[in-house]
KEDREN-655655 format. One record per atom (N, C-alpha, C, CB): residue number from 1; residue in one letter; atom name; x, y, z. Coordinates in steps of 0.05 Angstrom, whole numbers, plus 5000, padded with zeros to 4 digits. Glycine has a CB too. Example, Ala and Ser with C-alpha at 12.3 -4.5 7.8 and 13.67 -1.06 7.14 Angstrom:
2
+------+------+------+------+------+------+
: resi : resn : name :   px :   py :   pz :
+------+------+------+------+------+------+
:    1 :    A :    N : 5264 : 4886 : 5156 :
:    1 :    A :   CA : 5246 : 4910 : 5156 :
:    1 :    A :    C : 5264 : 4934 : 5156 :
:    1 :    A :   CB : 5226 : 4911 : 5181 :
:    2 :    S :    N : 5257 : 4955 : 5142 :
:    2 :    S :   CA : 5273 : 4979 : 5143 :
:    2 :    S :    C : 5258 : 5001 : 5157 :
:    2 :    S :   CB : 5282 : 4988 : 5114 :
+------+------+------+------+------+------+
***
This chain:
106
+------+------+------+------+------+------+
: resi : resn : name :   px :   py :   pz :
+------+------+------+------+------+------+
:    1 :    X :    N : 2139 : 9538 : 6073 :
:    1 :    X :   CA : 2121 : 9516 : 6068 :
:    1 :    X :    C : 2097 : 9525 : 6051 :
:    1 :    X :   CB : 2111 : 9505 : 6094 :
:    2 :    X :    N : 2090 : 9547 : 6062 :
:    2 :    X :   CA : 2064 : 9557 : 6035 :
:    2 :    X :    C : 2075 : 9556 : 6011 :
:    2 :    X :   CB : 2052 : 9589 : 6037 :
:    3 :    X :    N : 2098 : 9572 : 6011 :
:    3 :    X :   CA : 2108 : 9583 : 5969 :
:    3 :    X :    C : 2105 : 9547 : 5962 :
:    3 :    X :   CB : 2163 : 9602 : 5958 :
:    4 :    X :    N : 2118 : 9531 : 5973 :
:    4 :    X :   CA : 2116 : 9503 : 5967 :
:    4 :    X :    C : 2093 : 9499 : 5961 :
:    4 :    X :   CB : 2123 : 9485 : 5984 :
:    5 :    X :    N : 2071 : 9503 : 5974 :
:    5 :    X :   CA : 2043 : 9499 : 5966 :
:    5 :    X :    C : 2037 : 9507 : 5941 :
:    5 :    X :   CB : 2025 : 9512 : 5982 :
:    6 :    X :    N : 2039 : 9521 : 5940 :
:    6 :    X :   CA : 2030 : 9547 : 5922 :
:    6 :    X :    C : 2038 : 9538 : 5895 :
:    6 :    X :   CB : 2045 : 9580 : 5930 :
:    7 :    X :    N : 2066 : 9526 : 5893 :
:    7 :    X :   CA : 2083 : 9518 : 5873 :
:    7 :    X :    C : 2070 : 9501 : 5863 :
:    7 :    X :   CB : 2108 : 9510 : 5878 :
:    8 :    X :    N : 2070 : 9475 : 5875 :
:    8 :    X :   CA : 2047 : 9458 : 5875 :
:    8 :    X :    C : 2034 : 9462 : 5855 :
:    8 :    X :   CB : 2031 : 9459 : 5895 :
:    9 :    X :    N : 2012 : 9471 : 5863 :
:    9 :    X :   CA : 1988 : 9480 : 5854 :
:    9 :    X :    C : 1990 : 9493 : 5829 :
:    9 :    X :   CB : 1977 : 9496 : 5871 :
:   10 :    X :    N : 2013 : 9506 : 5830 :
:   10 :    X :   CA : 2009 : 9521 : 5794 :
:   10 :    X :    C : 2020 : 9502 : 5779 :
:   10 :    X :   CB : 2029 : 9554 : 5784 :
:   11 :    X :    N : 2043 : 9480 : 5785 :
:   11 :    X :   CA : 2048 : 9468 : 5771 :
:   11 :    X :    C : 2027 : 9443 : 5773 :
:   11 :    X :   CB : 2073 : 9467 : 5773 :
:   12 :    X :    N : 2007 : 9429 : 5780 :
:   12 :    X :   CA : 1982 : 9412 : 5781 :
:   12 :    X :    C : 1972 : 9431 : 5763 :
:   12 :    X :   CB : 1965 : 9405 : 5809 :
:   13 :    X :    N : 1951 : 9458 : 5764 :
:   13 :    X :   CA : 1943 : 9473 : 5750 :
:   13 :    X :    C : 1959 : 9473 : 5708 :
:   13 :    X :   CB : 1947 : 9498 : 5772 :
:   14 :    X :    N : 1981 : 9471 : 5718 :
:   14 :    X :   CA : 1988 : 9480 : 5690 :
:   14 :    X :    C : 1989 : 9447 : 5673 :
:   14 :    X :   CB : 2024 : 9499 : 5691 :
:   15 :    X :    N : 1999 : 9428 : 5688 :
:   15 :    X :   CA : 1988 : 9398 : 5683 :
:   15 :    X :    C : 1968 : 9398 : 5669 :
:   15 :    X :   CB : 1981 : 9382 : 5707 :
:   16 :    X :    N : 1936 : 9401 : 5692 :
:   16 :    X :   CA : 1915 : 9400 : 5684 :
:   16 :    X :    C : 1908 : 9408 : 5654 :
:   16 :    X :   CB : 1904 : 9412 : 5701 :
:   17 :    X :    N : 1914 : 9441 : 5653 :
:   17 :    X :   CA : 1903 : 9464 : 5627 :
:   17 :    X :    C : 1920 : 9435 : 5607 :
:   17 :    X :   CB : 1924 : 9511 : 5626 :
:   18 :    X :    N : 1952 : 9431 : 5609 :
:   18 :    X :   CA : 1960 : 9410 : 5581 :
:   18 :    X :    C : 1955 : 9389 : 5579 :
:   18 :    X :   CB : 1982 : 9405 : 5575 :
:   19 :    X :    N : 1937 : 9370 : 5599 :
:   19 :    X :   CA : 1931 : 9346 : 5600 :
:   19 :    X :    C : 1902 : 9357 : 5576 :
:   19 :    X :   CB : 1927 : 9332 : 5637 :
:   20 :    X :    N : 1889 : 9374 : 5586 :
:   20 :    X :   CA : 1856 : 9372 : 5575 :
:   20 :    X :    C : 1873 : 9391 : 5540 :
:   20 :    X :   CB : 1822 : 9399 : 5604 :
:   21 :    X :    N : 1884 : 9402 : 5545 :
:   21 :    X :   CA : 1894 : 9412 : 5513 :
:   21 :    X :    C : 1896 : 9390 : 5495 :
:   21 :    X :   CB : 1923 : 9426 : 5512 :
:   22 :    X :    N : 1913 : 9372 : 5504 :
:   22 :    X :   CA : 1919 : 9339 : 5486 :
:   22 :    X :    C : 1892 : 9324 : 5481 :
:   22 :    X :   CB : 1939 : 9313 : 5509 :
:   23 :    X :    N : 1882 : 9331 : 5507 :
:   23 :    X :   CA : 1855 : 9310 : 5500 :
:   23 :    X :    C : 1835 : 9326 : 5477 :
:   23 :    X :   CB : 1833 : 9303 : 5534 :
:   24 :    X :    N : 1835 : 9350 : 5471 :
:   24 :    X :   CA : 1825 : 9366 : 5462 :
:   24 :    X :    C : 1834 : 9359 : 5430 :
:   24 :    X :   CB : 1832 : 9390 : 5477 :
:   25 :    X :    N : 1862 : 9359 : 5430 :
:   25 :    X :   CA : 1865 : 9357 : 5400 :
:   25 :    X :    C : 1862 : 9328 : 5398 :
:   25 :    X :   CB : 1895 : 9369 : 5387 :
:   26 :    X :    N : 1862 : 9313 : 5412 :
:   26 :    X :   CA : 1862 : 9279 : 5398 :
:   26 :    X :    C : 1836 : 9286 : 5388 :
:   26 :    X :   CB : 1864 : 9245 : 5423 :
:   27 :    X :    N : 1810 : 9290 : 5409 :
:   27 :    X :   CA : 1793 : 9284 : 5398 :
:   27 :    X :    C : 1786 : 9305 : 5375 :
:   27 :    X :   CB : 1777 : 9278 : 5415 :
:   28 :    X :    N : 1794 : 9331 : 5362 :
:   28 :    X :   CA : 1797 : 9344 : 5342 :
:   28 :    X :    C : 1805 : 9320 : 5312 :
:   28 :    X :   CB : 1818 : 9366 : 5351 :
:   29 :    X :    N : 1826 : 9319 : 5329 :
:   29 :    X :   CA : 1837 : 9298 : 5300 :
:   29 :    X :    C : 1830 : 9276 : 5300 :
:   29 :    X :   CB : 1866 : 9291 : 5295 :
:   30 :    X :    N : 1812 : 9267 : 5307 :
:   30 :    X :   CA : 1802 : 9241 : 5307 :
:   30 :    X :    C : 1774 : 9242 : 5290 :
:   30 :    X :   CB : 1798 : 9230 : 5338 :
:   31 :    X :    N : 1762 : 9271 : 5303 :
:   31 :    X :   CA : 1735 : 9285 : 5280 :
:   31 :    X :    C : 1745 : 9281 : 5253 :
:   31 :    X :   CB : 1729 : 9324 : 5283 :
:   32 :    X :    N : 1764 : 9297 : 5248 :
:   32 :    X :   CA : 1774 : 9313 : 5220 :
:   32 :    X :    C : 1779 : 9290 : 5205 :
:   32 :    X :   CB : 1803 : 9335 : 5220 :
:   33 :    X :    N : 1794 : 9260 : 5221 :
:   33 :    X :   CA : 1805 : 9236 : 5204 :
:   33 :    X :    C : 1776 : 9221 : 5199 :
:   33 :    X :   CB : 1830 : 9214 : 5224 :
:   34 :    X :    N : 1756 : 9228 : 5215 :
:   34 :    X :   CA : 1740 : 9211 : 5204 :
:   34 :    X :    C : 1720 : 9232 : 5185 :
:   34 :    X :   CB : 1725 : 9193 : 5228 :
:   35 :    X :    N : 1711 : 9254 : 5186 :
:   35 :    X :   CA : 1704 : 9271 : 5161 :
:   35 :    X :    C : 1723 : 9277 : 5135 :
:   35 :    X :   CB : 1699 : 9296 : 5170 :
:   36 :    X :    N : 1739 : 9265 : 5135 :
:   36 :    X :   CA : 1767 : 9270 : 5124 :
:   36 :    X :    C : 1784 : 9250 : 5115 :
:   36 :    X :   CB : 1781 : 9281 : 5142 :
:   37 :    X :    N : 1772 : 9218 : 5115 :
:   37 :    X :   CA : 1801 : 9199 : 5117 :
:   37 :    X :    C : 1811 : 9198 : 5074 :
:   37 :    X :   CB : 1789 : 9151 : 5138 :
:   38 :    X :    N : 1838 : 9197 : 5095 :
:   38 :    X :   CA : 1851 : 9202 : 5066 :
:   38 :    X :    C : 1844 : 9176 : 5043 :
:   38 :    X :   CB : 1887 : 9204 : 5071 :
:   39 :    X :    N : 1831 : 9158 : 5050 :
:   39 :    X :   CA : 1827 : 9141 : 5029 :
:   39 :    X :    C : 1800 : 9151 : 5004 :
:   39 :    X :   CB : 1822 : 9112 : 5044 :
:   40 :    X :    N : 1787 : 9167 : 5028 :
:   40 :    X :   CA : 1769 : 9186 : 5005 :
:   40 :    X :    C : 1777 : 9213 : 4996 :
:   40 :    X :   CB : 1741 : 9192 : 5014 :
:   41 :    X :    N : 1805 : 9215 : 4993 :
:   41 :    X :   CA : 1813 : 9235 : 4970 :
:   41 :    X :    C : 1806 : 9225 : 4953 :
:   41 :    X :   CB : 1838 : 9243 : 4964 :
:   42 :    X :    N : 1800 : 9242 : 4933 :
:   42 :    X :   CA : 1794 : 9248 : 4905 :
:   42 :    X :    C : 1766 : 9247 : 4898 :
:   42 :    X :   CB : 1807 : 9230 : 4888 :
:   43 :    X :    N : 1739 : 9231 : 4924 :
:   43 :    X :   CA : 1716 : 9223 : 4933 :
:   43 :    X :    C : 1692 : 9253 : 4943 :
:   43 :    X :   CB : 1726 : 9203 : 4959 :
:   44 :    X :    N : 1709 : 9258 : 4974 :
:   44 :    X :   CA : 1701 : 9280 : 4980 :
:   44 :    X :    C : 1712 : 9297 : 4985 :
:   44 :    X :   CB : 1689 : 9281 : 4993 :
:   45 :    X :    N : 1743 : 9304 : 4973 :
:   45 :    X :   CA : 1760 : 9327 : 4988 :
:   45 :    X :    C : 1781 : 9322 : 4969 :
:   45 :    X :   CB : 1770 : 9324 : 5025 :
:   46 :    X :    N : 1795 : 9343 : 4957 :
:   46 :    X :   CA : 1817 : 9348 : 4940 :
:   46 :    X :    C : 1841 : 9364 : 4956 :
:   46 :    X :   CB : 1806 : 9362 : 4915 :
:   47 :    X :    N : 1871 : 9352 : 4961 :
:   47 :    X :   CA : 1882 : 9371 : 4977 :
:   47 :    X :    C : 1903 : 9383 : 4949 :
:   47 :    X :   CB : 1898 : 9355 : 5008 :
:   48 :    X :    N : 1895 : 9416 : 4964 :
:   48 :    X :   CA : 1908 : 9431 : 4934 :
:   48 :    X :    C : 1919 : 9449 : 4945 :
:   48 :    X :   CB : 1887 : 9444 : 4910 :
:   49 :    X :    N : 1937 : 9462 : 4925 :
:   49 :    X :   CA : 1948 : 9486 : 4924 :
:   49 :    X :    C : 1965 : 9497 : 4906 :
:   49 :    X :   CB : 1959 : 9489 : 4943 :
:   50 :    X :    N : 1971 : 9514 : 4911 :
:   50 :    X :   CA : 1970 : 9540 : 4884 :
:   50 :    X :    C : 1995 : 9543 : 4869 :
:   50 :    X :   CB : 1965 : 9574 : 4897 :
:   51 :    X :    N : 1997 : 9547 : 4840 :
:   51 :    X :   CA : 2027 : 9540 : 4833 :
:   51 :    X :    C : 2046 : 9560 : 4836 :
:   51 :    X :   CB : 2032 : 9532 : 4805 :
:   52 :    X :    N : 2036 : 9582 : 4848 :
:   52 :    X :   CA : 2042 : 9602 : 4854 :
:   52 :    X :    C : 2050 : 9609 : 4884 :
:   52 :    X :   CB : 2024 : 9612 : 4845 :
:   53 :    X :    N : 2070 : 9623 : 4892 :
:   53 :    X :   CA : 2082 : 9631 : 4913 :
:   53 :    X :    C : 2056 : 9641 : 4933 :
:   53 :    X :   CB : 2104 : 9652 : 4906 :
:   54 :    X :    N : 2063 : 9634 : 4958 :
:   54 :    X :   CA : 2072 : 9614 : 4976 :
:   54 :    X :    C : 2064 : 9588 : 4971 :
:   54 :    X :   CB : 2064 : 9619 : 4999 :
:   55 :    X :    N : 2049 : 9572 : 4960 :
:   55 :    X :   CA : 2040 : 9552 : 4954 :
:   55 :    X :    C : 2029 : 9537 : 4984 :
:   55 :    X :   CB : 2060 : 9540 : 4936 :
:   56 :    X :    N : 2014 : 9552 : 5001 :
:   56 :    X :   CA : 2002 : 9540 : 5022 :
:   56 :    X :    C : 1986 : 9513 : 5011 :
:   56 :    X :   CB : 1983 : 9562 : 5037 :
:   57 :    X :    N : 1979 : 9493 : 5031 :
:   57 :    X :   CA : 1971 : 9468 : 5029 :
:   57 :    X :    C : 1933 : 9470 : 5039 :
:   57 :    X :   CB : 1993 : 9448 : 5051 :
:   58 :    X :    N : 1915 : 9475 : 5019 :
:   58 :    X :   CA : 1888 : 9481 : 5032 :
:   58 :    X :    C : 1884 : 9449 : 5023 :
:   58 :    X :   CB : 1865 : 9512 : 5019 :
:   59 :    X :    N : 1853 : 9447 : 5044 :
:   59 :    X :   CA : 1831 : 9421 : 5037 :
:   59 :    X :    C : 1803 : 9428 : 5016 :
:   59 :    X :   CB : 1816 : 9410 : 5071 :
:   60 :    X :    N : 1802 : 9420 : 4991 :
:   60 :    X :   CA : 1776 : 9429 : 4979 :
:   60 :    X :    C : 1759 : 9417 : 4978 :
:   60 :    X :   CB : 1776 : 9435 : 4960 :
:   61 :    X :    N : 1736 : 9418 : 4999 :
:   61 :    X :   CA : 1720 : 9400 : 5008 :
:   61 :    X :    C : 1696 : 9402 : 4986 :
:   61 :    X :   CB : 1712 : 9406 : 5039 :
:   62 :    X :    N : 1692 : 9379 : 4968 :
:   62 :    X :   CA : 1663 : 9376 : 4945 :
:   62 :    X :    C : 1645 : 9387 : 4966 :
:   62 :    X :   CB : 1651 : 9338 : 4932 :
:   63 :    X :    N : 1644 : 9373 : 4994 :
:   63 :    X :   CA : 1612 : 9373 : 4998 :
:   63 :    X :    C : 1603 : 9410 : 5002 :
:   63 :    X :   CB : 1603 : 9349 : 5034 :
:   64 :    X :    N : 1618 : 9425 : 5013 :
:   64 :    X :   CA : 1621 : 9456 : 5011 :
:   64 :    X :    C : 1632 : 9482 : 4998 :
:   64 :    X :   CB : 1626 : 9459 : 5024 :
:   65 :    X :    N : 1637 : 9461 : 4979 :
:   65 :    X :   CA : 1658 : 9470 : 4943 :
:   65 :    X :    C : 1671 : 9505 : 4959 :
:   65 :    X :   CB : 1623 : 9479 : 4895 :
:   66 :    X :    N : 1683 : 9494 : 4986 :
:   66 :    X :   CA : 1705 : 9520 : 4995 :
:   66 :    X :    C : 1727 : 9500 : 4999 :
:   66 :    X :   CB : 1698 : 9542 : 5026 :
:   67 :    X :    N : 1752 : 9516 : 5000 :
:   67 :    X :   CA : 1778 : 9508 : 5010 :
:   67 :    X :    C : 1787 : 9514 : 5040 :
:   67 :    X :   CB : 1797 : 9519 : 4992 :
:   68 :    X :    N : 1796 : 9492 : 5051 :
:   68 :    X :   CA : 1798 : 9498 : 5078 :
:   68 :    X :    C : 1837 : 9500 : 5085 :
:   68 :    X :   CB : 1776 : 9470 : 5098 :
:   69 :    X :    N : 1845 : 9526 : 5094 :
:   69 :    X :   CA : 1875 : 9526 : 5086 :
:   69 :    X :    C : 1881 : 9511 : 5118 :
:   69 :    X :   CB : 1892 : 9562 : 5077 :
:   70 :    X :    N : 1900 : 9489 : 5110 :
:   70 :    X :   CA : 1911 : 9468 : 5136 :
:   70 :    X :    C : 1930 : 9482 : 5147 :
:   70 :    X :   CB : 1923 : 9438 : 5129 :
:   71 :    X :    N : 1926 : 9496 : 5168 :
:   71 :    X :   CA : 1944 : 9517 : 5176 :
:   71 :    X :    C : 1977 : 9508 : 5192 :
:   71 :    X :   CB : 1925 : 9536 : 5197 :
:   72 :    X :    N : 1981 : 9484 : 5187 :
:   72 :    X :   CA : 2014 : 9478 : 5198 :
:   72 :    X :    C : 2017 : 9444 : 5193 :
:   72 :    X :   CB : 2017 : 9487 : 5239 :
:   73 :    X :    N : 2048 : 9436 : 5189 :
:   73 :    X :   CA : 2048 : 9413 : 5186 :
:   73 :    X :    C : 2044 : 9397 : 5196 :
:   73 :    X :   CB : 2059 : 9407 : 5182 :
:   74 :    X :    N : 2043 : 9403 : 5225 :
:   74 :    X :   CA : 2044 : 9385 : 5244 :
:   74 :    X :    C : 2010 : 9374 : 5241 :
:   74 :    X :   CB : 2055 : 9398 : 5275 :
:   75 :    X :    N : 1993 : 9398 : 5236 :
:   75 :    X :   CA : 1975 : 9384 : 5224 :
:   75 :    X :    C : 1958 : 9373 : 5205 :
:   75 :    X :   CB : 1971 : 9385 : 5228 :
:   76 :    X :    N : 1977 : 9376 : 5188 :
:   76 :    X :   CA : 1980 : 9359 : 5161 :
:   76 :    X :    C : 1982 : 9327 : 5154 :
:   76 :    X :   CB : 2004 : 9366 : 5152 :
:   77 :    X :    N : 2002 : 9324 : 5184 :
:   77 :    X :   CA : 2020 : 9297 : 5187 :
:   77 :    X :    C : 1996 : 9287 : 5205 :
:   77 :    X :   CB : 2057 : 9299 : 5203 :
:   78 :    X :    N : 1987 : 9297 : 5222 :
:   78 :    X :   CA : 1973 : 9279 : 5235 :
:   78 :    X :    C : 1937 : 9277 : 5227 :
:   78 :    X :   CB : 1979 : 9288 : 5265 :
:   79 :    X :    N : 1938 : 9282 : 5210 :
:   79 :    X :   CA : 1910 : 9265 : 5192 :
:   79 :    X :    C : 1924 : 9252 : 5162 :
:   79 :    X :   CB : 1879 : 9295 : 5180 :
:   80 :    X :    N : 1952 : 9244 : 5173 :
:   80 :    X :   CA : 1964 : 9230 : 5149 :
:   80 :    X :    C : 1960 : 9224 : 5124 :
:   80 :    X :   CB : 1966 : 9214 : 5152 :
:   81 :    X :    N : 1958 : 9254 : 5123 :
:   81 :    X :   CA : 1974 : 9269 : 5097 :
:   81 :    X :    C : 1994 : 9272 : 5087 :
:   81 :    X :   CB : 1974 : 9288 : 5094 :
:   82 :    X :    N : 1999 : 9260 : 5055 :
:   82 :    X :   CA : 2032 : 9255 : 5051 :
:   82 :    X :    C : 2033 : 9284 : 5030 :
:   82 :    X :   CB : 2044 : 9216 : 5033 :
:   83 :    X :    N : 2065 : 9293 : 5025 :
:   83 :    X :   CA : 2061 : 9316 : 5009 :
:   83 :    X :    C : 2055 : 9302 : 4975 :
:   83 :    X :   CB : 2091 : 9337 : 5012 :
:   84 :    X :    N : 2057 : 9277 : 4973 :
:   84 :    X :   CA : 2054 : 9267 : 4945 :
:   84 :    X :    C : 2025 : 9269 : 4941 :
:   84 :    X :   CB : 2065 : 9236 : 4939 :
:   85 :    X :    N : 2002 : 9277 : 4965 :
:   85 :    X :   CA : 1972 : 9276 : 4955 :
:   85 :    X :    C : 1961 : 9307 : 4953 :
:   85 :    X :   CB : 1951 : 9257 : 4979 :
:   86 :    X :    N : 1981 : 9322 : 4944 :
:   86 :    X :   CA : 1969 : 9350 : 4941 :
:   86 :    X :    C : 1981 : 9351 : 4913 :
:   86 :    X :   CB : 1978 : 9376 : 4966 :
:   87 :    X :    N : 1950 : 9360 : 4900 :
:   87 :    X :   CA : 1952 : 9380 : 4870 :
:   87 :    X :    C : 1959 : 9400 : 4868 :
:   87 :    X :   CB : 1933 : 9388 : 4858 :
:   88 :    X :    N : 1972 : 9424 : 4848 :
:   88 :    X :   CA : 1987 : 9446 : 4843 :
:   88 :    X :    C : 1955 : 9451 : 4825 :
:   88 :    X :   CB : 2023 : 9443 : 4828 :
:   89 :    X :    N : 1946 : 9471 : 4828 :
:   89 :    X :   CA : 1928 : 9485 : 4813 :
:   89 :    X :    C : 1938 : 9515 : 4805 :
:   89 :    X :   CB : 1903 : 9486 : 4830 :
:   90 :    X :    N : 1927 : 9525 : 4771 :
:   90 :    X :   CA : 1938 : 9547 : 4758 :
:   90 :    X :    C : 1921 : 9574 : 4788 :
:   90 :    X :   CB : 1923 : 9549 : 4714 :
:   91 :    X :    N : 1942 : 9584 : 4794 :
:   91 :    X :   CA : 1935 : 9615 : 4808 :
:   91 :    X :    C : 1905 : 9622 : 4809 :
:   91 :    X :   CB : 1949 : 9640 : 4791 :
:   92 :    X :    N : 1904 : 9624 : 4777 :
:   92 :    X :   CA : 1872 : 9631 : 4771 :
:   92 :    X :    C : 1855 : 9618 : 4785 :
:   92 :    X :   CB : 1862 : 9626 : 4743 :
:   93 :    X :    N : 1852 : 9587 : 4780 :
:   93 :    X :   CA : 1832 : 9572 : 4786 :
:   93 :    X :    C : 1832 : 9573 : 4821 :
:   93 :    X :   CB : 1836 : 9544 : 4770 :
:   94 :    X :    N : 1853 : 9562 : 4834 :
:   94 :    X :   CA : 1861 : 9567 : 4856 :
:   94 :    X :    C : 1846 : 9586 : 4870 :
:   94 :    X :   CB : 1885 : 9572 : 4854 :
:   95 :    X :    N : 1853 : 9614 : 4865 :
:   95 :    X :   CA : 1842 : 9635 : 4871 :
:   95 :    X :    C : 1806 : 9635 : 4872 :
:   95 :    X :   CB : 1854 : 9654 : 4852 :
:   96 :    X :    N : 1796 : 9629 : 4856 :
:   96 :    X :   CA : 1762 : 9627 : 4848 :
:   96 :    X :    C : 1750 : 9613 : 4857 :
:   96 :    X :   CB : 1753 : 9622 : 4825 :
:   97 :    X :    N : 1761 : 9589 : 4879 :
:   97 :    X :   CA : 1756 : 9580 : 4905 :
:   97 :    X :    C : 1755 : 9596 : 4927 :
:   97 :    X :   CB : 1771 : 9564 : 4911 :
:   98 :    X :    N : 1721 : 9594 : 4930 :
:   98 :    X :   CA : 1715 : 9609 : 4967 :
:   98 :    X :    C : 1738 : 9592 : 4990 :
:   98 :    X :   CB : 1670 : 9598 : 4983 :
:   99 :    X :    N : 1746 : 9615 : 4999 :
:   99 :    X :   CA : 1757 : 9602 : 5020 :
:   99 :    X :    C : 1740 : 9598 : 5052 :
:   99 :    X :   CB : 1781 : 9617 : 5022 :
:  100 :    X :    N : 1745 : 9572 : 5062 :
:  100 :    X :   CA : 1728 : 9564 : 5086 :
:  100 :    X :    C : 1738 : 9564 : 5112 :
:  100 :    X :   CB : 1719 : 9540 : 5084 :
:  101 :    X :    N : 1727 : 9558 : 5142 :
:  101 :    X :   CA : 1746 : 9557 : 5159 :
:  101 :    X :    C : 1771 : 9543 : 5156 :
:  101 :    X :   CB : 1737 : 9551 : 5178 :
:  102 :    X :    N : 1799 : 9552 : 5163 :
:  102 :    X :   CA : 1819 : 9533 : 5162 :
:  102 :    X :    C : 1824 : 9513 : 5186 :
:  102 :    X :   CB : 1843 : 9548 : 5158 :
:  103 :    X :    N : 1844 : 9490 : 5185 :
:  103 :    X :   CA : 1842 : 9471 : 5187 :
:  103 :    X :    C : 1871 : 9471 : 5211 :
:  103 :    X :   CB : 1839 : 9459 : 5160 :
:  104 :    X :    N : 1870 : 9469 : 5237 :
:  104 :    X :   CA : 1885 : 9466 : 5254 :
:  104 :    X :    C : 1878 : 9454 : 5276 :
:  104 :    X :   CB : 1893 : 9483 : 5258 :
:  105 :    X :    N : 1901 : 9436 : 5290 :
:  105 :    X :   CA : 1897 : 9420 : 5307 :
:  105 :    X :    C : 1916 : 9433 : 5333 :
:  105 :    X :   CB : 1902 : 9392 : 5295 :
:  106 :    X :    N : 1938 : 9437 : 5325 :
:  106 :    X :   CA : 1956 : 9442 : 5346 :
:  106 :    X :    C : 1960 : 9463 : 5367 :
:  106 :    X :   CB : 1974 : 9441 : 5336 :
+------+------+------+------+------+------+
***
C-alpha cells in the first residue's frame, strides 16, 4: 500500500513539473508573438540566413541590429513562421552580424 503511495506521488509530481513546463512555454510564446508578430517582418525583425551551409534560421532584430538564431522548428512553427519568410544572405554579410541570445521555446 505505501509503494502505491509513493507511485502516486511521483507520478502527481511529474504531472505537476509538465503541467507548469506548458504553462511556461505558452506564456514564452505568447511574449515572443507579441515582440515578434510576423506581420511586422520587414518593420522590426528580418528572418535570415546564410547561403551557406548549414543555413540555420536566425531572427535579425533592427531594434538590437543582433541576430537571434531560432534554435528548432517546432519553434519556428509556433510564432508562425512560414519557411517562404526567411532571406538567404551572402556568408559575408551574414557573418558581420553580432550574434544575440537565441530563440527557443520548447
Amino acid at each position: 500500500m505505501l509503494f502505491a503511495g509513493f507511485g502516486g506521488l511521483k507520478i502527481f509530481i511529474e504531472w505537476l513539473h509538465d503541467f507548469r513546463e506548458k504553462k511556461k512555454r505558452g506564456k514564452l510564446t505568447a511574449e515572443l508573438k507579441a515582440q515578434y508578430p510576423k506581420e511586422k517582418r520587414g518593420e522590426i525583425f528580418q528572418l535570415i540566413k546564410s547561403d551557406a551551409k548549414p543555413g540555420y534560421i536566425y531572427l535579425l532584430d533592427f531594434d538590437i541590429s543582433k541576430k537571434r538564431h531560432i534554435a528548432s522548428a517546432v519553434t519556428f512553427k509556433a510564432l508562425g513562421f512560414e519557411p517562404y519568410m526567411v532571406d538567404k544572405l551572402e556568408p559575408d554579410k551574414f557573418n558581420s552580424i553580432e550574434e544575440g541570445d537565441r530563440i527557443l521555446i520548447e
